[in-house]
N, C-alpha and C positions, 0 to 999 in steps of 0.2 A: 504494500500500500504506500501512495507516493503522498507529501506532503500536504495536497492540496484535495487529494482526496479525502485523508484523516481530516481537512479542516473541512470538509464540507457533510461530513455526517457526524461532526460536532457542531457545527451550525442547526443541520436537522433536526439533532436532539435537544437542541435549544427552544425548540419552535411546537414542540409536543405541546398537546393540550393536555389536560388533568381527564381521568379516568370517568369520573364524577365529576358535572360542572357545580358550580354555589347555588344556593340555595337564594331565592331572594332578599331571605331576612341578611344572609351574609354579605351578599353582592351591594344591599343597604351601606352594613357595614362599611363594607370595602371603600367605597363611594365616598367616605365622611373621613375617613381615616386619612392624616397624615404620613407623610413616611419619617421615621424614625432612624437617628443614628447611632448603631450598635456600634460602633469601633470603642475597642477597648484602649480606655485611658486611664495611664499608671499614677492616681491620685493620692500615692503614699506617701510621696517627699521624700524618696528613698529610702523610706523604712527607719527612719530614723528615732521615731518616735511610735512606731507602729503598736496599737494596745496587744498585738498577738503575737507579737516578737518573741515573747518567752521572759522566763523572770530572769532575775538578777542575783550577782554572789553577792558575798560582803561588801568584795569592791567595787562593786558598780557594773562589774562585767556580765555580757550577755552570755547562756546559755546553762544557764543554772537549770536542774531539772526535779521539779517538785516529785517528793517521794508521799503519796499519801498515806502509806499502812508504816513510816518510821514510828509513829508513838508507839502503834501495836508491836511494832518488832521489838521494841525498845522502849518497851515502858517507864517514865521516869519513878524514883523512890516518891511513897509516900509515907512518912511518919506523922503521927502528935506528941509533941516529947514532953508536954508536961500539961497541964491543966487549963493553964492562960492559951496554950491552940486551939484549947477545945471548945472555950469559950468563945475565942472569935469567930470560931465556924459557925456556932450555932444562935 
């Protein structure tokens, strides 16, 4: 197949109708509708500040990564060592 023919049954299939025409409440539709611009635009500001970045260490550095079951794994101590804790608990 020579150049000019691949471009002229990629023209064809350009030119295909839908299987199923619209309906007239859609073709309504259609009629009233503006067309819309999808191009996608990078509105992060290079991620600089991104909320889904990921957390942070000590030092302010990115890629910290939250451990949710450390307390279960690592329970801290719990004591009451004398009378005046147990007071303030309760």
């Amino acid at each position: 197949m020579n150049g000019s023919a691949a471009q002229q049954e990629v023209a064809t299939d350009e030119k295909k109708l839908p299987s199923k025409p619209l309906s007239e409440g859609n073709m309504a539709i259609i009629s009233k509708a503006s067309p819309v611009n999808i191009k996608y635009v990078d509105a992060s500001g290079g991620h600089a500040e991104h909320p889904h970045k990921g957390g942070t260490d000590e030092n302010g550095n990115f890629g910290y990564v939250h451990d949710e079951k450390f307390l279960i794994k690592n329970p801290p101590t719990f004591e009451i060592r004398d009378e005046d804790d147990r007071s303030v608990l309760c």
